[in-house]
Each structure stands twice: as C-alpha cells, then as structure tokens.
N, C-alpha and C positions, 0 to 999 in steps of 0.2 A: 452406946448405940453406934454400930457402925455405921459408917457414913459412906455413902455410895459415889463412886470414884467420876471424877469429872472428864467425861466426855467432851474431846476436844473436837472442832471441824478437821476434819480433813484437810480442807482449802486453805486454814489457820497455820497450819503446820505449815506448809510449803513458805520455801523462803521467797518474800518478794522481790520480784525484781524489777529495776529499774525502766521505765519508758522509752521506749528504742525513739526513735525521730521520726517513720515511719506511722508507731502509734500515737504520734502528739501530732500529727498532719493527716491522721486518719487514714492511714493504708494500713489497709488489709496486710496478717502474717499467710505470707504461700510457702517459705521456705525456702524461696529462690533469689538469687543477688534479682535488682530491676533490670531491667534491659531499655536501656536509651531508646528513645523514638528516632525512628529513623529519616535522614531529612531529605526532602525531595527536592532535588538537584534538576529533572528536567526542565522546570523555568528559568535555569542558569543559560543551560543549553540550546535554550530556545533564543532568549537575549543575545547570545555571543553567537550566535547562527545567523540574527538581525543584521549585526555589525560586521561578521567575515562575508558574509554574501555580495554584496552591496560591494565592498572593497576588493575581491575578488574579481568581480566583471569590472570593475574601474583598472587592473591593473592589465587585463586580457585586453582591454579597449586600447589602453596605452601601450601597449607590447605591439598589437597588433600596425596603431597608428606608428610607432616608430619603425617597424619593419617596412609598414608601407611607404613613410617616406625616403629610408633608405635604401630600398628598391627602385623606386619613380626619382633618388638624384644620382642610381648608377645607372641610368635609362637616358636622364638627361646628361648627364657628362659621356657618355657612348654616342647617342647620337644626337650630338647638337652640329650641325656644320654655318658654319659664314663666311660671307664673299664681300668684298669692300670694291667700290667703283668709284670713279670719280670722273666728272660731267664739267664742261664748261659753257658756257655760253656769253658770246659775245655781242655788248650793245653796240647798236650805228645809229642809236637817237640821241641828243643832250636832252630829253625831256625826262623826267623825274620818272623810275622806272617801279612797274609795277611786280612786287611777286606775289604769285599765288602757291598756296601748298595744300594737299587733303593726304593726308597721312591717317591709316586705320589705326595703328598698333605700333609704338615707336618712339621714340625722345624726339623733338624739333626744334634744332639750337640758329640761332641766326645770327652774325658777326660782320663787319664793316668789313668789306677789303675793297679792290679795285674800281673805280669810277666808270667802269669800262668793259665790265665783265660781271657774272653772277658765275659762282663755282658752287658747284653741288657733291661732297663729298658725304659719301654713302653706304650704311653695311647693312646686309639683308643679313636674316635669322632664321633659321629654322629648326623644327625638332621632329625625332619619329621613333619608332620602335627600334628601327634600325638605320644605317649611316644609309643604304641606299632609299630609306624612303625621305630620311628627310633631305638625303640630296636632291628626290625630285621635288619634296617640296620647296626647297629651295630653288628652284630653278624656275618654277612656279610664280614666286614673287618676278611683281612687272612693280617696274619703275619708271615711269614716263615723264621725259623735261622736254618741254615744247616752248618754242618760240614765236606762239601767235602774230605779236608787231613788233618791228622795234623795240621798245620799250614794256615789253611785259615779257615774264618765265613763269611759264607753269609745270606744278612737282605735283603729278598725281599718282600715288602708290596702290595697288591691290596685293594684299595679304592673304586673300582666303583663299583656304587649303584644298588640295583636290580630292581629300579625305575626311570627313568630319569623324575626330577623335579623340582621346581624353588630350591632345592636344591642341585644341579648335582655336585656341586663342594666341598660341605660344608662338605665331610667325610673327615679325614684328621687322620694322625696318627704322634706323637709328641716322638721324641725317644732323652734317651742319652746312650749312648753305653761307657763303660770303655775300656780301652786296654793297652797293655803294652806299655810301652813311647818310644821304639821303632818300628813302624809298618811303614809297606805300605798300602795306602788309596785309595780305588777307591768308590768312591760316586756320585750316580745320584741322584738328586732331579727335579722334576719339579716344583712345588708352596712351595714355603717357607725356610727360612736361611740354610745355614750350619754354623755351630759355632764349629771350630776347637783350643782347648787351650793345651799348654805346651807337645805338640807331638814332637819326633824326628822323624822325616820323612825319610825316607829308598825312597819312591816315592809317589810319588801324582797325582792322577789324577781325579779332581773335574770338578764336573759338575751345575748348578744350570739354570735353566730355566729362572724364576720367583723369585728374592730371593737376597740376600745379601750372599755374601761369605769371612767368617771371617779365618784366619788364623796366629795364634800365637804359633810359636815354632821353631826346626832348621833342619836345611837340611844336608843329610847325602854329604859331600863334593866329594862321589865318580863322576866320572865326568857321567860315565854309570848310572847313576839313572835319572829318567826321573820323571820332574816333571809342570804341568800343570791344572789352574785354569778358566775355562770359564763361564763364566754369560750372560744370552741373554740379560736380563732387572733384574740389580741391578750393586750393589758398589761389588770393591772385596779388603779389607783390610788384608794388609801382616805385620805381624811383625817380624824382623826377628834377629838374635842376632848382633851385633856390627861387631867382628870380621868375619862374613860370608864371604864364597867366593865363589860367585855365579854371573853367568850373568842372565841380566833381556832383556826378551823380550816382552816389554806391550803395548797393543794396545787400544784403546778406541774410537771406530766409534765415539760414541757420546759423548762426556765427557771429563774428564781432566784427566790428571797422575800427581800427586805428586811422589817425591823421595827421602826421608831426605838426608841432606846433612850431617848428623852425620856419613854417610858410604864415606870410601877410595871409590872412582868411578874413573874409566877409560873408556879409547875407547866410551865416551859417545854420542850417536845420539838422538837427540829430536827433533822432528817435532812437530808444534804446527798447524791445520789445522783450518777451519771455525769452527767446529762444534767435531770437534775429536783429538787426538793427538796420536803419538807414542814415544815409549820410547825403547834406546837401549844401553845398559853397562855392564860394571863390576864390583860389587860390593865387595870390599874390596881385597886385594893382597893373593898369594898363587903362588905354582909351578904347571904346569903341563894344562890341560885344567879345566875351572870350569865346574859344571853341569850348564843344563837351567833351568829357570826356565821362564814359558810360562802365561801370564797372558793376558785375552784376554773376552771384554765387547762390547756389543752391544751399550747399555744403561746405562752409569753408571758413575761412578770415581773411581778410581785405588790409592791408598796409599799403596806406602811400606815406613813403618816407621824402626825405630833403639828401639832395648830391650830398 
C-alpha cells in the first residue's frame, strides 16, 4: 500500500532563528537601526542663563563704580587747592586762659606752647570741578580768632560752600592751636578728630559729632571744675596720670568701656548691656569730693588708660 508522503509546515522548514535583544525586551521588528531620544537641553540653558545674568550686571556695577571713582579722584587731584595761615594772639592776663573752638569740617589738634600767647596754625581745603571754582571756594572759608578779654581766644570757622554739589561736605579746615599747658577747653567739632596732648585741664568741655576724641594730660583736682567729653559716632580715649583723683561717669549706647586697672578704683558700678555699657567710680584716693569727669558716646569705645 502506498503510503502517502508527509506533508511538512512550511513554517517547520524555515530555519530558526535566534532572539534578537529587541525581541526578548519586546520591540517591535521596523527594519530600522533605533534612533536615540533626543535630550532636551533648554533647561541647561535656562540654569546657566540664572547664573550668567546676575554676574553679568555685578561685573557692569563694578566697571562702572570703578570708573566712577577713577574719574571723581582725577577731579579731586585737578581741583583741590589749600592755603595754610597762621594767627597769633597775645595774652595780658595771668588768669588761666580760656579757648573756645567751633570747627564744621576738620581735624582739631591742641598742644602746650607759650604761657603768653595762643598760636593758631591753619590750612583751609577745598574742592570743585575745576581749580577756579574751588579757588573761590576757598576763598569762601572764614576763619575768625577773636579776642573777646584778656584771657579768652575764640576759633570759629564756616565751611559752607557758595555752591551746593557733589561736593557739599569736602571744605574742611585742619587746625593746631598752641596754648599755655594750663587752660580751659570748650571745643565743638562736627566731622573730624579732636587730638588733645599734654594739657592741664582747668575744665573741659568737648564735643565731637563725627570723630574720634583723644585726650592725654591732667585734670585740675578742684572738685568745682567741670569736665566732659561727648562723641555721637566715634571712640573717646582718655589718658590720664597714675595718681589722679577723679570720678568717671562713662556711658557707651553702643560700645564697650575699658578702664585700666593700673588706677586705685573705688565705689565702682559697671553695667555690661547687649549692645552698650556703663561705667561708674573713683579713680585713685584723695580727701574731700573728686571732680567729674563725664564721658558719654553714641557709637563708639571709651578707654581711660594710666600715663
């Protein structure tokens, strides 16, 4: 019997082939290699746009501000002009001589000379767009030392300008005055030191706006002499001899008080606060009441040291 011939699949015949990596991850055959996704970079751009921006106006800020102040210091070296004076005045009292100073804008330095004389050596300052204007404003500054009695010199200076301009503040007038090594001192400053060295003080009464206020020399132990040093915005440094005998009443809103420990101190109260302090004693022994002595800052630090 013949036997009827075995009928194979089609599909059977084809040779198998192996599982690409595509069909064991279930992608579909296209015939095509893949193509990468493509990644999106504008949020790189956007970030690094964050951080150049910002840095950009900071460097234009700073270009700008250094042009500008190399501009405004060849404006002041072109026209700054100054004139130095020097004044004498002659005492015909023996009585213990009084000065007075009111100084706008300026350094105020004070020194011992003559028993006999006050000498007021002086330099006026000024500035402008150009040499003739700040030559008139220089010419501008008054300087006035008067002789009311005998025994007293008064220094009163005006600074303001006959032009209000970017430089309203820049007249400024620099003095140091000699005096006999015993006086009484009344000094107003608003912008700039007082530098007070090797005075015996009779009485004191300083003032300084803006400024540092130096004081080295001795205080006359009567208890009736009245003496006091106020700073809105600076340091006020005291020196004062060893053996002094004086009470201290020092204040500092903002600041610290020092108080060498090289001085005898009694009855001493110290308050140390967040931001300020005060300070209350006696420094060194003696009979009878000491004078005051009144120290008193906004803004600043207080030092009374020992000679």
């Amino acid at each position: 019997m013949d036997s009827e011939p075995i009928m194979q699949d089609s599909d059977s015949e084809k040779p198998k082939r192996g599982l690409s990596e595509e069909e064991i991850t279930g992608a579909p055959e296209t015939g095509y290699a893949p193509v990468p996704a493509r990644r999106r970079r504008w949020p790189y751009y956007l970030i690094a746009g964050c951080f150049l921006v910002p840095c950009l106006c900071c460097m234009l800020v700073i270009c700008l501000l250094a042009a500008t102040g190399v501009g405004f210091a060849a404006v002041l070296s072109n026209s700054e002009v100054t004139q130095s004076h020097t004044e004498t005045v002659t005492l015909t009292s023996n009585a213990v001589p009084t000065l007075t100073v009111s100084n706008p804008v300026g350094a105020v330095t004070i020194r011992p000379g003559n028993d006999n004389e006050v000498v007021v050596q002086y330099t006026k300052k000024a500035y402008g767009l150009t040499k003739g204007r700040a030559t008139a404003e220089l010419d501008n500054i008054q300087v006035d030392v008067q002789q009311p009695a005998d025994d007293q010199v008064e220094i009163t200076v005006n600074t303001d300008r006959q032009k209000k301009t970017l430089f309203t503040f820049a007249n400024r007038v620099n003095m140091t005055v000699t005096v006999p090594a015993k006086v009484y001192l009344a000094i107003t400053n608003n912008v700039g030191s007082i530098d007070i060295q090797n005075i015996d003080a009779t009485g004191l009464e300083i003032k300084n706006n803006t400024g540092s206020i130096t004081f080295d020399g001795s205080l006359s132990p009567d208890a009736s002499s009245s003496y006091s040093m106020t700073a809105n915005t600076g340091s006020i440094r005291v020196t004062l001899p060893r053996d002094v005998y004086v009470e201290i009443d020092a204040t500092a809103d903002v600041g610290s008080i020092n108080v060498s420990g090289d001085f005898a101190q009694s009855n001493v109260e110290s308050n140390r606060r967040t931001v300020g302090e005060t300070w209350h004693g006696t420094l060194g022994t003696g009979s009878g009441q000491a004078p005051v002595l009144r120290l008193r800052t906004n803004t600043g630090e207080i030092n009374v040291s020992a000679q």
